[in-house]
N, C-alpha and C positions, 0 to 999 in steps of 0.2 A: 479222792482222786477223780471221781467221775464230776466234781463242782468246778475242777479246773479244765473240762475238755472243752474247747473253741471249734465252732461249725463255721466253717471256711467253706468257699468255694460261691459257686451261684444258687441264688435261690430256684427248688422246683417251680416249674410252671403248672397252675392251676389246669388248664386244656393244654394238653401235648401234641403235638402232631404225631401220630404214627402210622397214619393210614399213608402210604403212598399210589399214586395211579401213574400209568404209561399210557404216553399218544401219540401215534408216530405221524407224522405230516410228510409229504410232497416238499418237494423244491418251495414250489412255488406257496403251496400254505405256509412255508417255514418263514418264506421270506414276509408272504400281507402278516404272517404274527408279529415279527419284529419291527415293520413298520408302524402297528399300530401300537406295539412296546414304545418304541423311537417319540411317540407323540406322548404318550400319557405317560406323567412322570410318578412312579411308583418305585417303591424300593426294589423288587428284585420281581424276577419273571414268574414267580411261582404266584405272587398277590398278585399279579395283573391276571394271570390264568382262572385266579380265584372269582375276581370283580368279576367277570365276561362270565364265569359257569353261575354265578349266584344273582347274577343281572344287577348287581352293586354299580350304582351310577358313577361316573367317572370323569375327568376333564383333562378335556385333551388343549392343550397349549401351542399355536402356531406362533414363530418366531417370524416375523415378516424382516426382509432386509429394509425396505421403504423406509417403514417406521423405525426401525433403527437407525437411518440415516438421518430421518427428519429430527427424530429425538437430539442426536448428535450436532444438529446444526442449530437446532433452538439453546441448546449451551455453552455453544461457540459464540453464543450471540451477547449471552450477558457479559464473557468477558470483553467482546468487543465495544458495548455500552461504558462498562467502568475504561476501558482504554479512552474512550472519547473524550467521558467526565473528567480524565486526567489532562487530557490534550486542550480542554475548553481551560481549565483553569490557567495552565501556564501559557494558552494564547492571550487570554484576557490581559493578566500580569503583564505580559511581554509588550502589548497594546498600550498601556496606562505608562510603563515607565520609559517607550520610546519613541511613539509619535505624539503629533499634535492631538488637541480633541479631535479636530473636522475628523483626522483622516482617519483617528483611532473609532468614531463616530463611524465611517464610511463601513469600515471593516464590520464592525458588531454587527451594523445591517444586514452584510452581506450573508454575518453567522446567525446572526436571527433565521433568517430565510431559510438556511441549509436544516438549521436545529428544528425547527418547524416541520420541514421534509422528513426529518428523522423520524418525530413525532408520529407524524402521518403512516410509516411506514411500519413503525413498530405496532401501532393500531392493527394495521394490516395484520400484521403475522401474529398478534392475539387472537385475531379474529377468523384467520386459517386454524392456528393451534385449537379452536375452539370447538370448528368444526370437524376437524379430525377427530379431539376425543368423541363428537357427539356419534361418528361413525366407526371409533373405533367400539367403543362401547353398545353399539346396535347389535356390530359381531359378536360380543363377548356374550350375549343374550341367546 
């Protein structure tokens, strides 16, 4: 009978907790605690109390709106890119089967030009995006 009994439930933990301690804080200490809880993300308040008394180093994460914005408009941008590359071909198309050369000629120049400008532009904003990482990454340091 005792070959059939099944050990259910969770397993013991090796180190237990069972020491507890009491800290009473002010307003205001309660509140810089929570503040600096609010920044570092850790599971629960007791390991954050622990990191801070055992001087366990820690990372604290700012969420910037800026860069949340800029992030959001650098991928607004590639759908905007594939919306073009749709626009350029059924311009193309629409050129070829209803004007002349000359003027269908006129036109392409005209989209060279602008495509070009694009070109240029999107340089640009690699070359922002590039420099932002190189400063967001200084912070992160």
């Amino acid at each position: 009978m005792a070959d059939t009994f099944k050990k259910a439930g969770r397993k013991p933990k090796i180190d237990t907790t069972v020491f507890r301690c009491s800290v009473n804080f002010t307003a205001t200490e309660k509140a810089t605690l929570l503040t600096m809880y609010d920044k570092v993300q850790v599971e629960s308040m007791s390991a954050f109390i622990k990191m801070i008394l055992f001087s366990k180093p820690f990372k604290v994460f700012y969420i910037d709106e800026n860069t949340r914005e800029f992030i959001d408009k650098l991928s607004s941008l590639n759908s905007l890119y594939r919306t073009v590359g749709v626009e350029y071909g059924l311009l193309v198309k629409t050129l070829r089967e209803n004007f002349t050369e000359a003027k269908a000629m006129k036109a392409l120049y005209e989209l060279e030009k602008k495509t070009i400008e694009l070109v240029r532009i999107s340089r640009e904003i690699v070359e922002l995006a590039r420099q932002f990482d190189e400063a967001w990454s200084q912070k992160s340091r």
